[in-house]
C-alpha positions as CSV (number, residue, x, y, z in Angstrom):
1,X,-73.8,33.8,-41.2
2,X,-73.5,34.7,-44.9
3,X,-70.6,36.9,-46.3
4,X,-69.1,38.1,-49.5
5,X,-66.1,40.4,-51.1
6,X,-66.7,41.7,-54.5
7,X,-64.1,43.6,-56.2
8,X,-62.7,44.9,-59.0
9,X,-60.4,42.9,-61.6
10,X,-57.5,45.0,-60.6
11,X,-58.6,44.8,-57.0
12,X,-58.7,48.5,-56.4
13,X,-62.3,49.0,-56.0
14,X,-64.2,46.7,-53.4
15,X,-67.3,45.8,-51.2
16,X,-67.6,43.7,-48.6
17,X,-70.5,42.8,-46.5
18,X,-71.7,40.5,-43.9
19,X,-75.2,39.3,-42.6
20,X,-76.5,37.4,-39.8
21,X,-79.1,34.2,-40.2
22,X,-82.7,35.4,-38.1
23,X,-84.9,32.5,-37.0
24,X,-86.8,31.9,-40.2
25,X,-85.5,30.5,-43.1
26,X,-84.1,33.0,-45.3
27,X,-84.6,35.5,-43.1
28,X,-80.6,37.6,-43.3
29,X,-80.0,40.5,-40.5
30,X,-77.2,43.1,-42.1
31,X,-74.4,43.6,-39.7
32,X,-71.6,44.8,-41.7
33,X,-70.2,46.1,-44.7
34,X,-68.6,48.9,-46.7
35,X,-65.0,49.5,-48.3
36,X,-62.8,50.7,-45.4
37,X,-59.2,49.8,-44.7
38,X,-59.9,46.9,-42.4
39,X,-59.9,44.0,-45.0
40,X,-57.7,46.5,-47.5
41,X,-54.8,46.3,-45.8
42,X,-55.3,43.6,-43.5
43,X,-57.1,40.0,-42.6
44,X,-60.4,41.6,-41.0
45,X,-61.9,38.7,-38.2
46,X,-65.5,39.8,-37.1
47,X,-67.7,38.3,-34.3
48,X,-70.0,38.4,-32.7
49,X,-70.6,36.7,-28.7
50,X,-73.8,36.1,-29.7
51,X,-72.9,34.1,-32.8
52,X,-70.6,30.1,-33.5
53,X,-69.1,31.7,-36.4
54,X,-66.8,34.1,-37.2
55,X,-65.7,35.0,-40.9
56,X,-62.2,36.3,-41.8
57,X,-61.7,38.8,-44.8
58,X,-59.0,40.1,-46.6
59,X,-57.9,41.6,-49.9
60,X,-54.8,39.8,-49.5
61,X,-52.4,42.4,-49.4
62,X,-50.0,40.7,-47.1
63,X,-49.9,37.7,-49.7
64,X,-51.2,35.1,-47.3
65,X,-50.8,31.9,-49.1
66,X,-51.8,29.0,-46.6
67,X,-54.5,29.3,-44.0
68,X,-53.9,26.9,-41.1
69,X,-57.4,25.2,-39.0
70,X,-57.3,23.2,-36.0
71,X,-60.7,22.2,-34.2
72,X,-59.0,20.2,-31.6
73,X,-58.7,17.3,-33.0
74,X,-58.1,17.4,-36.6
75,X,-55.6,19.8,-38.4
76,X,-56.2,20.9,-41.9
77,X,-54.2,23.4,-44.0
78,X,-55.3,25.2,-47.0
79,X,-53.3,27.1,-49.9
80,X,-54.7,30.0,-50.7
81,X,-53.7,32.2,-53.5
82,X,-51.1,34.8,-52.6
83,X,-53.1,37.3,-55.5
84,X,-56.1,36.7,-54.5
85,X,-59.1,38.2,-51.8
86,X,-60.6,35.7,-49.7
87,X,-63.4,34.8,-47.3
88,X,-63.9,32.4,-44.9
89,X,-66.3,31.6,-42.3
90,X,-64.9,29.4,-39.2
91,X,-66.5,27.9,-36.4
92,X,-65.5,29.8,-33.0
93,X,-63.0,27.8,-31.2
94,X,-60.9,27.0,-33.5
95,X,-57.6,27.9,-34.4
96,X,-56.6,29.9,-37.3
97,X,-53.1,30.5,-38.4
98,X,-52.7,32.7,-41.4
99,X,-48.8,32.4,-43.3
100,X,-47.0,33.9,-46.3
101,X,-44.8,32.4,-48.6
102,X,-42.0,32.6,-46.0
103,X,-43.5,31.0,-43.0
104,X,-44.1,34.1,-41.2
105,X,-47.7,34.2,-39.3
106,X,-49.9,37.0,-40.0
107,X,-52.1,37.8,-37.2
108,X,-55.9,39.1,-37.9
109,X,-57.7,42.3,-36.7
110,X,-60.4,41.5,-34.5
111,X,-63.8,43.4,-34.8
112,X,-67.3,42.8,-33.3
113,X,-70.6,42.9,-35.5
C-alpha cells in the first residue's frame, strides 16, 4: 500500500490519495483519493479485507498529538504534531489509539477501498 496527503501551507487546500501494490514490482492499483470531508474533519481509516494494511489519514483537525500502537506484544507510542496532517500505514491487527493534548481518545472513521 502506498499513500500520501498534500496540502497547502495554510492547510486549506488538500489531496489525498491511496494505491494498492499489484503482483509485479512497481506495479500501483489506484483505490482512493480526492479532497472530501473524511480526512478534513476527521482521522479517515481505510481497508481493505483483501489487504494486511490499513492507512489512517487526517488533516488533524481534532489536534491529535500522540498516536498509540500495540501488536500484541510490544507497545509503542508516538507524538505527533497537534498542527500538523499525518499518514500512517499499520499492519491489520493491531491496535491504534489516537489522543489529544488532554488524554481524550479520538476514534477513526472506518472506510473500505
Amino acid at each position: 500500500m502506498f499513500s500520501a496527503l498534500i496540502y497547502a501551507d495554510d492547510q486549506t487546500d488538500f489531496y489525498y490519495f491511496v494505491y494498492i501494490k499489484g503482483e509485479k514490482d512497481l506495479e500501483f492499483t489506484f483505490r482512493r483519493g480526492g479532497s472530501n470531508g473524511d480526512i478534513q474533519e476527521h482521522i479517515a481509516c481505510y481497508a481493505s479485507p483483501e489487504l494486511a494494511d490499513e492507512v489512517f489519514l487526517s488533516m488533524n483537525l481534532k489536534n491529535v498529538c500522540s498516536i498509540t500502537i500495540d501488536d500484541g506484544n510490544e507497545i509503542m507510542t508516538e507524538e505527533v504534531d497537534p498542527n500538523t496532517p499525518f499518514v500512517y500505514i499499520i499492519p491489520k491487527g493491531y491496535e491504534v489509539i489516537f489522543r489529544d493534548a488532554e488524554g481524550n481518545r479520538i476514534e477513526p472513521g472506518r472506510f473500505t477501498l
